[in-house]
C-alpha positions as CSV (number, residue, x, y, z in Angstrom):
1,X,25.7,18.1,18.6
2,X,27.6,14.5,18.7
3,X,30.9,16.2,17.0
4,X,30.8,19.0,19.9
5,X,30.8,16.7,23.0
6,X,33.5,14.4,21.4
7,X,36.0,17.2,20.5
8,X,34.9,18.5,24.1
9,X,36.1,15.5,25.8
10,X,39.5,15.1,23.3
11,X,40.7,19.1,24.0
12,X,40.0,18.4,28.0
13,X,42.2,15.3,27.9
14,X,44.6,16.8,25.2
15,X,45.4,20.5,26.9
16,X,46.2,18.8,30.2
17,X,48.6,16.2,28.7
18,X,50.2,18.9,26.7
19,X,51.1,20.8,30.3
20,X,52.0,17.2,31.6
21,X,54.7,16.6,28.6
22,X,56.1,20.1,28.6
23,X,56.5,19.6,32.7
24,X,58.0,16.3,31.9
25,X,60.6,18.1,29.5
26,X,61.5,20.6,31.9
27,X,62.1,18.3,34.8
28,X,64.2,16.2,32.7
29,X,66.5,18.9,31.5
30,X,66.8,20.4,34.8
31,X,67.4,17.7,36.9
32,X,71.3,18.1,38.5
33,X,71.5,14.3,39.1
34,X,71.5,13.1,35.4
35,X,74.4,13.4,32.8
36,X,74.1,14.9,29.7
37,X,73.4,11.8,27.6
38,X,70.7,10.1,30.0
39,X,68.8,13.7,29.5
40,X,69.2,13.8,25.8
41,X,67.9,9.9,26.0
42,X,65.1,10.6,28.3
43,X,64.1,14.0,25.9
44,X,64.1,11.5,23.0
45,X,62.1,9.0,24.7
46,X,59.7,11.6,25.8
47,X,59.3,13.2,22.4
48,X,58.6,10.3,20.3
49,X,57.3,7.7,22.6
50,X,55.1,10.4,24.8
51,X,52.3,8.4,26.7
52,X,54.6,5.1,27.1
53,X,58.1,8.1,28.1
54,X,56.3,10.1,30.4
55,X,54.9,7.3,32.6
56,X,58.3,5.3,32.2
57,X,60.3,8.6,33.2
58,X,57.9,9.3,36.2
59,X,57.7,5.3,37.2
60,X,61.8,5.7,37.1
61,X,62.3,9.2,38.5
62,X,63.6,8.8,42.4
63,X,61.0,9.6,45.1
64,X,63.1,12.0,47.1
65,X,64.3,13.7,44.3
66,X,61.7,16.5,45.2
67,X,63.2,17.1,48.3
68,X,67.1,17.5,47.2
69,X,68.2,20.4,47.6
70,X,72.0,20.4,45.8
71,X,72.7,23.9,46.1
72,X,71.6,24.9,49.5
73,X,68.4,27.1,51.2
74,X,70.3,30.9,49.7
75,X,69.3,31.5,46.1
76,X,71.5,28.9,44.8
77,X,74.9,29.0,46.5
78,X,75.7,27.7,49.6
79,X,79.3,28.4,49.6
80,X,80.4,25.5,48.0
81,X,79.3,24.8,44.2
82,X,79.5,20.7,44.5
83,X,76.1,19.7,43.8
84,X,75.8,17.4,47.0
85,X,73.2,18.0,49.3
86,X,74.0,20.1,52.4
87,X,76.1,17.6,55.0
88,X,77.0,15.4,52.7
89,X,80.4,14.1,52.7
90,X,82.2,11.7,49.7
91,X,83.0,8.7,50.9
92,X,86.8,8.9,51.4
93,X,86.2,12.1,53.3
94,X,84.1,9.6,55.2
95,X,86.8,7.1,55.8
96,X,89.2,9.9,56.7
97,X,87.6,10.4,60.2
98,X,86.4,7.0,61.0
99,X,89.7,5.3,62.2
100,X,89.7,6.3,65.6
101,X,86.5,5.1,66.6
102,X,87.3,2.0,64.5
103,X,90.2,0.6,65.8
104,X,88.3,0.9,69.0
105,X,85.5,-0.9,67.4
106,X,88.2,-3.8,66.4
107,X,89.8,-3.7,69.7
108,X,87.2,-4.2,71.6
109,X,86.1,-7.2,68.9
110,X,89.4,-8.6,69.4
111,X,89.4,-8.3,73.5
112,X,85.8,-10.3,73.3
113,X,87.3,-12.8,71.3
114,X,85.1,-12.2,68.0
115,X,88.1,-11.5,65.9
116,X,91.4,-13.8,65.8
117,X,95.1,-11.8,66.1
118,X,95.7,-12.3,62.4
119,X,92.3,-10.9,61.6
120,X,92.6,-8.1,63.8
121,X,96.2,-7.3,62.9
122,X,94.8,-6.6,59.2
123,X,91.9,-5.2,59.6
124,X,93.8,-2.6,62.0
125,X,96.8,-2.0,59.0
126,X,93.8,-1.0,56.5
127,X,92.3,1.2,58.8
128,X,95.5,3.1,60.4
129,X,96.5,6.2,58.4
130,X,99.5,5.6,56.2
């Protein structure tokens, strides 16, 4: 009746870290912020190291990656296929609107007296539109 209880308690622990690897898999291979290399690593990781990968991979996997949405709230396509979130803009598309409110930013640094003329006089060159 000893054997029974023991291989009792090794299939309850063993089933559910079967389901917990198999998720762990899947998650890795369908995440959209990884290349193809860091999945393959993480896969091989998971594989052969599998207690030690899966909590290393879960320890290292971002927080608000369960909230990113890359594709949009319609079945996958949101009318533009760029895997950023919705509202998200790259950075130069970023820097393409900001002068105007900038150079008003450095003028009014420049009027207080927090930036000098040479200072100012840069700073407004980098930021006007060439």
């Amino acid at each position: 009746m000893d054997e029974f209880w023991w291989g009792f308690i090794i299939v309850m622990l063993y089933i559910p870290f079967l389901f917990l690897w198999g998720f762990t898999l899947v998650d890795d291979m369908f995440r959209k912020d990884l290349h193809a290399w860091s999945k393959f690593l993480w896969a091989l990781l998971i594989l052969f190291v599998p207690i030690i990968g899966i909590f290393i991979y879960f320890i290292c996997r971002p927080k608000a990656y369960d909230a990113y949405d890359a594709m949009g709230p319609s079945y996958g396509y949101s009318g533009s296929n760029t895997g950023y979130p919705a509202g998200y803009q790259p950075p130069v598309a970023q820097m393409a609107e900001m002068p105007a409110s900038d150079i008003d930013a450095l003028t009014r640094m420049h009027d207080g007296g927090k930036l000098s003329d040479s200072e100012y006089e840069s700073l407004k060159q980098r930021l006007s539109p060439a």
